[in-house]
LUMVOVEX-828904 format. One line per field, with one value per residue (C-alpha): residue number from 1; x, y, z. Coordinates in steps of 0.02 Angstrom, whole numbers, plus 50000, padded with zeros to 5 digits. Layout:
num	NUM; ... $
east	X; ... $
north	Y; ... $
up	Z; ... $
END
This chain:
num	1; 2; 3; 4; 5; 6; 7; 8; 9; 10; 11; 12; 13; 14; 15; 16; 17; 18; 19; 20; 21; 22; 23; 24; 25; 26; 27; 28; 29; 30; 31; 32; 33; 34; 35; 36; 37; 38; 39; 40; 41; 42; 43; 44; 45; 46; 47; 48; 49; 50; 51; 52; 53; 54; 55; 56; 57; 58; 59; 60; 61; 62; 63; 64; 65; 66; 67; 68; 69; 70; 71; 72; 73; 74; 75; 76; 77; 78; 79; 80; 81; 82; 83; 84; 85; 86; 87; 88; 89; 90; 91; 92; 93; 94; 95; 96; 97; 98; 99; 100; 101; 102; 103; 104; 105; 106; 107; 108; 109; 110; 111; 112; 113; 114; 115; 116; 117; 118; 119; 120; 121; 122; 123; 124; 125; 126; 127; 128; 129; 130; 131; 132; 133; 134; 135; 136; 137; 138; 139; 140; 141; 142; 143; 144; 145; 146; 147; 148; 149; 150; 151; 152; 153; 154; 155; 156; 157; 158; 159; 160; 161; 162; 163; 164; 165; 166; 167; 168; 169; 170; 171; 172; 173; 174; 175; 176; 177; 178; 179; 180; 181; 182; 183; 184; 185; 186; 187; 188; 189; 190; 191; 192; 193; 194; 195; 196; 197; 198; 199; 200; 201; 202; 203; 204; 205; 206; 207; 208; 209; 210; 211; 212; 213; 214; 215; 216; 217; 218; 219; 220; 221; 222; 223; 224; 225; 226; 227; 228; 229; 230; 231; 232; 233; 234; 235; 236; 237; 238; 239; 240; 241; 242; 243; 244; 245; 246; 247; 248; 249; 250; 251; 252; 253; 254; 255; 256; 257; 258; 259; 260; 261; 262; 263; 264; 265; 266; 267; 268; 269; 270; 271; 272; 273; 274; 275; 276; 277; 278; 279; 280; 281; 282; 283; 284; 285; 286; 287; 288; 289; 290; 291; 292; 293; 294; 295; 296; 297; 298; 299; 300; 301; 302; 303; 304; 305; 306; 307; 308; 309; 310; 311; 312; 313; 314; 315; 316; 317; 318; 319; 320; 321; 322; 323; 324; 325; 326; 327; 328; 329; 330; 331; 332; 333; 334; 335; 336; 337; 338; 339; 340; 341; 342; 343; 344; 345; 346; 347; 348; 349; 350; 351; 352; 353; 354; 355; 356; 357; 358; 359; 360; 361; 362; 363; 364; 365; 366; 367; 368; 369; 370; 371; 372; 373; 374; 375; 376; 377; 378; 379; 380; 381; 382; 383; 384; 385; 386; 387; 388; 389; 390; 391; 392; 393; 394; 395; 396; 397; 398; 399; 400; 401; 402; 403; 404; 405; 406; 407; 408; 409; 410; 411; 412; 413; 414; 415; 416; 417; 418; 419; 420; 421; 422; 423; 424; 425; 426; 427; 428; 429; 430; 431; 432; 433; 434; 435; 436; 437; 438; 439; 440; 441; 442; 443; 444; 445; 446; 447; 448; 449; 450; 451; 452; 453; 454; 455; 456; 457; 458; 459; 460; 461; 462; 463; 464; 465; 466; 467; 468; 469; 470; 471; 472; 473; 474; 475; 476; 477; 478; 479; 480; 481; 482; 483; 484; 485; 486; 487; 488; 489; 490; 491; 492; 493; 494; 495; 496; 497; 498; 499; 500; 501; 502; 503; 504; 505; 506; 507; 508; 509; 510; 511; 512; 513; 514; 515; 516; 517; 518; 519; 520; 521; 522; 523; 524; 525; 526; 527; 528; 529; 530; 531; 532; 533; 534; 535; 536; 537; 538; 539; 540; 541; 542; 543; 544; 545; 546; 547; 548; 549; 550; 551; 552; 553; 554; 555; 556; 557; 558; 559; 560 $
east	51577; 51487; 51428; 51357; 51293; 51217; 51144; 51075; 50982; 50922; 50863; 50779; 50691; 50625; 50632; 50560; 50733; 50815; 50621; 50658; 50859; 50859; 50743; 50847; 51034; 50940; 50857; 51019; 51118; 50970; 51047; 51208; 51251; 51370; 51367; 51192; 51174; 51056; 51017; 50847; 50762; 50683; 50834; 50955; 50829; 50809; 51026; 51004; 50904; 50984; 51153; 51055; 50993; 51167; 51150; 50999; 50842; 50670; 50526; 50333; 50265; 50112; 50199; 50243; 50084; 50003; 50134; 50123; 49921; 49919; 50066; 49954; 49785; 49846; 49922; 49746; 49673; 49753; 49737; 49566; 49487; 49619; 49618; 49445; 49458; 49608; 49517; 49461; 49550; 49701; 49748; 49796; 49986; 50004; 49921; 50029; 50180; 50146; 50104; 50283; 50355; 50262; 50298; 50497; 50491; 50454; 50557; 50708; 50693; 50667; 50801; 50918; 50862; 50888; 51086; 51125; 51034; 50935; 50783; 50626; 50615; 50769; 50706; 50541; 50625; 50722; 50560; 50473; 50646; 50695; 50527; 50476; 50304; 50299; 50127; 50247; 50305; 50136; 50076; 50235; 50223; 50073; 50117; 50256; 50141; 50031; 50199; 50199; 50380; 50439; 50362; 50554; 50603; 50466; 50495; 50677; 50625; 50494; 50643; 50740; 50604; 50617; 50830; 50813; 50673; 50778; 50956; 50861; 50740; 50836; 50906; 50745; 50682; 50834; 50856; 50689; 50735; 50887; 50819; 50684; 50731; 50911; 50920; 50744; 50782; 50942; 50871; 50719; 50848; 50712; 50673; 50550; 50510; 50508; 50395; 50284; 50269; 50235; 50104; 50014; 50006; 49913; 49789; 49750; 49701; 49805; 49773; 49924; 49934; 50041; 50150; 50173; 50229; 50221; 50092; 50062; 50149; 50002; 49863; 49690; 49580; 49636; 49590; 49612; 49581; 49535; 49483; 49329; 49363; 49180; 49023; 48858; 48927; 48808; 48881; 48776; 48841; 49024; 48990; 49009; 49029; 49197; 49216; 49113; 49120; 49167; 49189; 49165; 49211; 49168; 49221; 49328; 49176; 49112; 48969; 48814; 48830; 48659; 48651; 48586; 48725; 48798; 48981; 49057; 49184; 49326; 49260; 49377; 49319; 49391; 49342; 49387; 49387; 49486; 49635; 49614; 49431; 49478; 49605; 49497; 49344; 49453; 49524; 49335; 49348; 49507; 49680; 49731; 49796; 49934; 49826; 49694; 49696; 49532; 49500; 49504; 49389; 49439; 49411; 49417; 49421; 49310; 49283; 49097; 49040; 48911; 48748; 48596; 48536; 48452; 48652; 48676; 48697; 48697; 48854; 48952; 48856; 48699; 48750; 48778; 48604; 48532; 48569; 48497; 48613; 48589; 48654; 48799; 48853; 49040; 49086; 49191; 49221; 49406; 49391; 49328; 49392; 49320; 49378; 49525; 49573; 49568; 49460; 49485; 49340; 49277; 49109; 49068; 49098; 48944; 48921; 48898; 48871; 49006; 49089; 49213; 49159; 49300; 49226; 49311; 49240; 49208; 49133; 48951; 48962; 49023; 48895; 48763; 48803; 48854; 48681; 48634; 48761; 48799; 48904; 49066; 49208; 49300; 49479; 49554; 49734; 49616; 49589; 49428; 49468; 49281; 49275; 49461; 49461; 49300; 49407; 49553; 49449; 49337; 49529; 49573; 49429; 49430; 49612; 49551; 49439; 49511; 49452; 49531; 49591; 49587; 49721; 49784; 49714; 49704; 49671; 49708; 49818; 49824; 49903; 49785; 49624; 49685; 49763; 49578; 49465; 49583; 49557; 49388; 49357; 49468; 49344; 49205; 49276; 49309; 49097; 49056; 49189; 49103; 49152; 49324; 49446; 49635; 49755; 49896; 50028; 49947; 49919; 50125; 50162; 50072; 50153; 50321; 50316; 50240; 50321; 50514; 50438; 50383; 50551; 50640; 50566; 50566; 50762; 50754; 50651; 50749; 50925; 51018; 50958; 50978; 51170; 51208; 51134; 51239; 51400; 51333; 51278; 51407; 51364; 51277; 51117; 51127; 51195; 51077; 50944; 51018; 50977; 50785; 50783; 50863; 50812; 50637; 50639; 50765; 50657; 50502; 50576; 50646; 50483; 50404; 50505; 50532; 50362; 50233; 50324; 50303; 50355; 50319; 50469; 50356; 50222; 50318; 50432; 50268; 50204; 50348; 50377; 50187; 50221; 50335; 50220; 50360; 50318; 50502; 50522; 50351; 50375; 50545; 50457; 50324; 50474; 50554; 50399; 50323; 50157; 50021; 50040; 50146; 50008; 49875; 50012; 50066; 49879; 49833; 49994; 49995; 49828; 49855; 50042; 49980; 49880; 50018; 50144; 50061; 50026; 50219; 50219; 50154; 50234; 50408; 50375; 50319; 50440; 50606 $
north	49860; 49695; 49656; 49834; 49807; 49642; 49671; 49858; 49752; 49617; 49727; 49841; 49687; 49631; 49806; 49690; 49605; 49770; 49824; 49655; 49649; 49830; 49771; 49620; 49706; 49854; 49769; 49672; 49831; 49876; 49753; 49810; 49900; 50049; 50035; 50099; 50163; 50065; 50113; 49991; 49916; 50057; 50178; 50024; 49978; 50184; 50190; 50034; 50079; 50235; 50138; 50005; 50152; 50210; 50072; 50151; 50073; 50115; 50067; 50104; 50237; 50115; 50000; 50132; 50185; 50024; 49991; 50152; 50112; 49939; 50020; 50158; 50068; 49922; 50043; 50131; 49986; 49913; 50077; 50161; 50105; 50203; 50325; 50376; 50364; 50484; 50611; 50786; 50928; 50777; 50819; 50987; 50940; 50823; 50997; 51113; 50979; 51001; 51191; 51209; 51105; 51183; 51338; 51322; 51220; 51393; 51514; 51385; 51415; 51581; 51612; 51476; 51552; 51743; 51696; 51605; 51709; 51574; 51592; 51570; 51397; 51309; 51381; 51298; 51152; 51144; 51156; 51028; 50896; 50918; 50927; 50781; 50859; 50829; 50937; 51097; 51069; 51098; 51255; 51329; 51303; 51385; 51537; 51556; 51561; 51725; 51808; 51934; 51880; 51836; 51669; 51610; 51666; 51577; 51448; 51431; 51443; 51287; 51208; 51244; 51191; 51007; 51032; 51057; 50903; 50794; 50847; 50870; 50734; 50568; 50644; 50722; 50543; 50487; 50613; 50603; 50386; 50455; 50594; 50477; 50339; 50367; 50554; 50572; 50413; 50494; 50637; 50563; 50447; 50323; 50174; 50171; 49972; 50010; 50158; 50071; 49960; 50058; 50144; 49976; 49928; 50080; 50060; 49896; 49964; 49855; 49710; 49579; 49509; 49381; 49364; 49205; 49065; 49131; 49084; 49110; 48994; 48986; 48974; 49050; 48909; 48725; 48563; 48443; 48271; 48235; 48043; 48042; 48001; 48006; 47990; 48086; 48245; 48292; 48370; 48531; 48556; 48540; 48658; 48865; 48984; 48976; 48782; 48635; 48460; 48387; 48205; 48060; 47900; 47734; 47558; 47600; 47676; 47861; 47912; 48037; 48204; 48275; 48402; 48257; 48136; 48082; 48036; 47871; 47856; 47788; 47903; 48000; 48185; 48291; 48484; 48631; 48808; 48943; 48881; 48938; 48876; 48717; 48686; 48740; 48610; 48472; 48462; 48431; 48294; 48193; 48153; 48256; 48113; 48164; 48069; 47965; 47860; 47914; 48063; 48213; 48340; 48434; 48629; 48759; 48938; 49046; 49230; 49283; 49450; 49528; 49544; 49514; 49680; 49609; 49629; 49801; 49922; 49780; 49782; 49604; 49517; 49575; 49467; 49342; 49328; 49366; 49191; 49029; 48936; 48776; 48896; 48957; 48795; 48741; 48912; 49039; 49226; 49251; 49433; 49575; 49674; 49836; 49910; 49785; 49801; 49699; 49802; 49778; 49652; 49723; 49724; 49911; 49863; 49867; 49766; 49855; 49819; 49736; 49681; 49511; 49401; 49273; 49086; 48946; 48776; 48629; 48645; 48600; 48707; 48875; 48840; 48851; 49041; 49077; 49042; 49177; 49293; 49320; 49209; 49130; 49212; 49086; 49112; 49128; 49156; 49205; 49391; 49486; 49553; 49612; 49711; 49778; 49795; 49920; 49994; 50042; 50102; 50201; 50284; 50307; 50378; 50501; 50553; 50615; 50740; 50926; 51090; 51264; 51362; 51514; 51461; 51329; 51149; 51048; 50861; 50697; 50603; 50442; 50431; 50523; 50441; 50273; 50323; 50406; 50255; 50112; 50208; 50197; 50011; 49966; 50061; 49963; 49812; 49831; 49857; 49711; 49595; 49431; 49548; 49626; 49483; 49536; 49403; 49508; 49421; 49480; 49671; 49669; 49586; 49748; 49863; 49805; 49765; 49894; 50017; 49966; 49936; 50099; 50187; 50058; 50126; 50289; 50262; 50176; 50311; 50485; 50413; 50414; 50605; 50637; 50596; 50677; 50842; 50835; 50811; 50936; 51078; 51050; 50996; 51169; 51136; 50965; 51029; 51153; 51042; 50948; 51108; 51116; 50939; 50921; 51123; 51105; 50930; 50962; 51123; 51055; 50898; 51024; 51102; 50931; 50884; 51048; 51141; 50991; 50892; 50718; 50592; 50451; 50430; 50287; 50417; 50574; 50501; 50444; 50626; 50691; 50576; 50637; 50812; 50829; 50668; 50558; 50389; 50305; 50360; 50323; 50118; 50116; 50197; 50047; 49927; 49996; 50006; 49802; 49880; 50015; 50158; 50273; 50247; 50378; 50505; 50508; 50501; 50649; 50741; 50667; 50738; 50898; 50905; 50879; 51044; 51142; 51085; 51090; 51276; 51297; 51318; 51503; 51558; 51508; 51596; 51748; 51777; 51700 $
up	48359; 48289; 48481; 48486; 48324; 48371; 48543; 48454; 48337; 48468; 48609; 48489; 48385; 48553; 48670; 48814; 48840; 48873; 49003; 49098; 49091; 49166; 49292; 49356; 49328; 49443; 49601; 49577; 49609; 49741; 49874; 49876; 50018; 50056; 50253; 50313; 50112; 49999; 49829; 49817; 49672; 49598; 49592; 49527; 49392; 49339; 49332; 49248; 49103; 49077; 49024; 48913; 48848; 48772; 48632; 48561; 48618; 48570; 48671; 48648; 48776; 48815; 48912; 49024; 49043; 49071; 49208; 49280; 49310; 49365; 49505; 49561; 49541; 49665; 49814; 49798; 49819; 49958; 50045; 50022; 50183; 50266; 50158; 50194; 50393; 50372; 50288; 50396; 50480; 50531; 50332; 50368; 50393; 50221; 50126; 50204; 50154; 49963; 49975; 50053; 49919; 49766; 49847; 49877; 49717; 49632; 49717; 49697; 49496; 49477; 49594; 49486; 49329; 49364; 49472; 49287; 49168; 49110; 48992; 49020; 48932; 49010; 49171; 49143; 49054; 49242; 49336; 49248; 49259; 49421; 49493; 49371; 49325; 49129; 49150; 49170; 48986; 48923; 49041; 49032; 48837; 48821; 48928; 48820; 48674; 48755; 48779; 48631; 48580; 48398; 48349; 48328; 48481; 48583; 48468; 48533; 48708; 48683; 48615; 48773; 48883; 48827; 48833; 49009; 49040; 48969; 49086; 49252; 49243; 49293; 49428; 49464; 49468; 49580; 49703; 49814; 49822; 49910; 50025; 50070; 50097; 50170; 50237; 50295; 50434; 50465; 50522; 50630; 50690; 50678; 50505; 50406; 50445; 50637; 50642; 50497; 50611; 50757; 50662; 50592; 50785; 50840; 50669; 50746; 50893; 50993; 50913; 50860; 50718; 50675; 50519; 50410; 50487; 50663; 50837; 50988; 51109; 51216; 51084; 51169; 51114; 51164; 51163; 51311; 51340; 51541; 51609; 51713; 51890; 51939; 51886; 51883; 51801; 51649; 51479; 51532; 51698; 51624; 51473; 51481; 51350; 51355; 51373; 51256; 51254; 51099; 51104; 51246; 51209; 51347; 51318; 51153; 51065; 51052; 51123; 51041; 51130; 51221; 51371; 51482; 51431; 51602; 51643; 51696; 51774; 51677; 51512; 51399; 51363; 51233; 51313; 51204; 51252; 51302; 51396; 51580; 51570; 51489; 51611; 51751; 51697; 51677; 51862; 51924; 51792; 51818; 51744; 51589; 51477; 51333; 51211; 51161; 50994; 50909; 50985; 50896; 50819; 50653; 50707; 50573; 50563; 50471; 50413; 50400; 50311; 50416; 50320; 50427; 50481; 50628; 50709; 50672; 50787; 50922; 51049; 51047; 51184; 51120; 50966; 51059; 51148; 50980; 50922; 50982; 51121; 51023; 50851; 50959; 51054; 51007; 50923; 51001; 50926; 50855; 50798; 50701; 50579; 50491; 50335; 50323; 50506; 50659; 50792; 50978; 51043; 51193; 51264; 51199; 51012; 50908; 50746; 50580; 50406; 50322; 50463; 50475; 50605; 50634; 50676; 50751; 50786; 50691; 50515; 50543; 50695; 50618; 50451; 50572; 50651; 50471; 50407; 50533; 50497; 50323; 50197; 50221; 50138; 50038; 50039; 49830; 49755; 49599; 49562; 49536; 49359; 49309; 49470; 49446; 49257; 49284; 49406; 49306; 49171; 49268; 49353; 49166; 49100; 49265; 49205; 49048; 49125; 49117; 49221; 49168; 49291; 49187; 49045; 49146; 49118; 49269; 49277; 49381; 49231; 49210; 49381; 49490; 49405; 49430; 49620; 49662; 49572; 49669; 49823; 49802; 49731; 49893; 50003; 49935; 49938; 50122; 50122; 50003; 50044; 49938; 49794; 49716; 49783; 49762; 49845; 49956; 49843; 49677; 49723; 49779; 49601; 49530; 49644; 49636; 49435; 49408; 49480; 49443; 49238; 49235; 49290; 49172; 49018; 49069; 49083; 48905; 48841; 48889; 48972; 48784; 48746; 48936; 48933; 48732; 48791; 48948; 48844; 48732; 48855; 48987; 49179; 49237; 49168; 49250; 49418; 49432; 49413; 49559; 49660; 49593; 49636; 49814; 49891; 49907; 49952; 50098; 50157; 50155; 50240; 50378; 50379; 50398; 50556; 50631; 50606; 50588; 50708; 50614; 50740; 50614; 50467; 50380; 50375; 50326; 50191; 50116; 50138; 50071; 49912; 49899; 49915; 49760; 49656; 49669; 49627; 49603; 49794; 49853; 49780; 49869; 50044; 50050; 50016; 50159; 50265; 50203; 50260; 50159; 50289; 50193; 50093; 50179; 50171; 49993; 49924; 50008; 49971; 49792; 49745; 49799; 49725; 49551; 49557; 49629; 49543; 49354; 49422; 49406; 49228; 49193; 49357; 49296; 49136; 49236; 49355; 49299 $
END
């Protein structure tokens, strides 16, 4: 009793102990595996914090909140280039995805309420826990207030809607991690990390992109160091576009590089190009030596943000005429990308604003083009937090804003301001890319702190009362939120499969842990997936969710 005692007084003199200790003790738990089973990080730290909880722990609800923002902010940031692209009559399916839900959602309470002669609190209470949309409390609430009834009966029934959020909503919480992330691959027979893969590959258009740490084996651009057999060649009739001469070094010293400089025989010539043309120059040249002390040229590669209007509009080799063939000797073209992806280069694509023209060649070289171009693009590991501190207030403030729907109030939250304004501060940083700099490594830390914090304190916060009203009320009230929980999730997952035909399980667990607002599940989908494109999904699904399922409240009231 002392320990309890002790660690009581501890954890609640410094609540953060018991925030971070869940944390750890839950992505702990996370990894263990139960054959193809795997709880993950975000579940473990939820199950986690409901047993700290048990001691009595008291935690502020700003933390929370703060967490919950800095989560939702950063996966609308990485995502809103994609976001926007996605947007049109391709939507249709993620709509009809949350209509289903909200839909089935409702019919799956009344039906639960009237089979167990429930009232209309607990049944709302049920609908808001299992469904975990805390916005039900309130319009349910209120619709209980234009009822008529005895002000101490609807006060008992506002009593019994918060009786039923508190039993329902951990498992309400837990349940779509599971159907997600475990049952929804089981029945596509396909992962997550495969198909988010498969569908990263066709956003790239085809393009490859290598991971950390990996490269080609055969490298497009070489270097290659021939001995002149003969002489008389000039440096201009061994040069193409896709081949330059970089260094030539007689006698042990190196020689000054003009078009008219001519060959001896006995010369050492570093060419550099793309391979096959390298390769093919240096047989009319000589012997390809291994190597040659002194000879080398330090090449670097470059990203350039598109800003000189004079290459809009202009195909690729249109671009390349437009500049100077002394400004474009010695650099070769490594890519594009648009809105934060890689775009095929082919001889059809035309150059817009904001694009990221990829450099290589040696430093002076590529600072010449660049001075054409538009500025260099400085890699940082620091983070833009004037651009994304407006952002998440601007997301904030949005969340505040409420539209009545006749007695209904509608609005974003918290959540849906900050989802919207990081969607859109990531589509303009795609635009404006000298401004708004987020390292990859820093947005994760937000998603994947933020995220598993959140569900911690929300374990702290309602796990103790969650577990006495259990014991007090018995296991029906818990079991049948279970069923609110796990009924419309599995028929609007058939529905999903079967009806939409989604081919994709990356992108329909993130429309589905969008279709019922489930964040827990939606952090644990883009764990599975390493990549954003459960992202698209879930935003669209997610937006529209939050109206439906706030709708829930009065209809409960009215029909169960």
């Amino acid at each position: 009793m002392e320990i309890t005692n002790f660690v009581k007084t501890l954890l609640n003199s410094c609540p953060e102990i018991a925030l971070f200790l869940a944390i750890a003790i839950g992505y702990a738990i996370g990894k263990i595996r139960f054959g193809s089973f795997q709880l993950g990080g975000v579940a473990g730290s939820l199950l986690a914090a409901v047993a700290i909880s048990q001691i009595g722990i008291h935690i502020d609800s700003g933390i929370k909140a703060v967490l919950f923002a800095l989560f939702i902010y950063a996966v609308g940031f990485q995502s809103g280039p994609q976001f926007f692209r996605s947007l049109g009559r391709q939507s249709m399916r993620e709509v009809l995805m949350a209509v289903v839900l909200a839909v089935s959602g409702l019919l799956t309470v009344v039906t639960v309420a009237r089979i167990f002669h429930l009232d209309k609190g607990l049944a709302a209470g049920i609908a808001a826990g299992g469904l975990t949309q805390s916005a039900i409390i309130g319009t349910a609430s209120s619709a209980l207030e234009k009822m008529g009834l005895p002000l101490a009966q609807v006060q008992q029934m506002q009593g019994n809607v918060a009786v039923g959020y508190a039993v329902t909503y951990i498992f309400g919480s837990l349940g779509p991690i599971i159907l997600c992330v475990n049952i929804l691959p089981w029945l596509t027979k396909r992962g997550i990390r495969e198909d988010a893969l498969k569908a990263e590959a066709a956003q790239m258009g085809g393009v490859h992109i290598y991971a950390d740490g990996e490269q080609s084996a055969l490298p497009e651009l070489v270097g290659r160091i021939f001995t002149v057999a003969q002489s008389g060649q000039t440096v201009s009739q061994i040069e193409t576009p896709a081949v330059t001469v970089e260094q030539i070094r007689r006698n042990g010293s190196i020689l000054g590089l003009a078009p008219e400089t001519q060959l001896a025989a006995g010369d050492v010539v570093l060419l550099f190009g793309h391979r096959a043309d390298v390769i093919a120059a240096g047989q009319t040249l000589g012997k390809e030596m291994r190597n040659a002390d002194g000879m080398d040229v330090t090449m670097v590669r470059r990203d350039i943000a598109l800003t000189n209007k004079v290459f809009f509009g202009k195909t690729m080799p249109e671009c390349v005429q437009q500049l100077a063939a002394s400004a474009r000797h010695g650099v070769y073209l490594m890519g594009v990308s648009r809105n934060g992806k890689p775009v095929p280069l082919n001889a059809d694509l035309r150059a817009v604003s904001g694009d990221i023209i990829s450099l290589y060649g040696t430093s002076q070289d590529v600072q010449r083009v660049a001075a054409q171009l538009g500025p260099i693009l400085t890699s940082s590991i620091k983070t833009d937090l004037v651009f994304h501190g407006c952002g998440l207030v601007l997301g904030l403030l949005m969340g505040l804003v409420v539209v009545r729907l006749g007695s209904v109030p509608l609005t974003l939250g918290s959540g849906g301001g900050a989802l919207l304004s990081g969607l859109l501060f990531g589509w303009y940083q795609s635009k404006h890319s000298t401004k708004g700099n987020m390292p990859v490594a820093s947005s994760a830390l937000l998603v994947d702190l933020g995220l598993s914090g959140f569900v911690a304190v929300t374990g702290l916060q309602t796990g103790q009362q969650a577990v006495a009203t259990i014991v007090e009320h018995g296991v029906t009230l818990f079991m049948l939120g279970v069923v609110v929980t796990l009924v419309p999730l599995v028929l609007t997952m058939l529905f999903g499969r079967y009806v939409l035909r989604y081919d994709n399980t990356a992108i329909f667990a993130g429309a589905l842990a969008g279709s019922r607002s489930a964040n827990p599940a939606f952090g644990e989908v883009l764990n599975k997936a390493g990549n954003s494109v459960p992202t698209t999904p879930f935003a669209i699904t997610y937006a529209v969710a939050n109206v439906l399922l706030t709708l829930l409240g009065p209809l409960v009231v009215a029909f169960s």
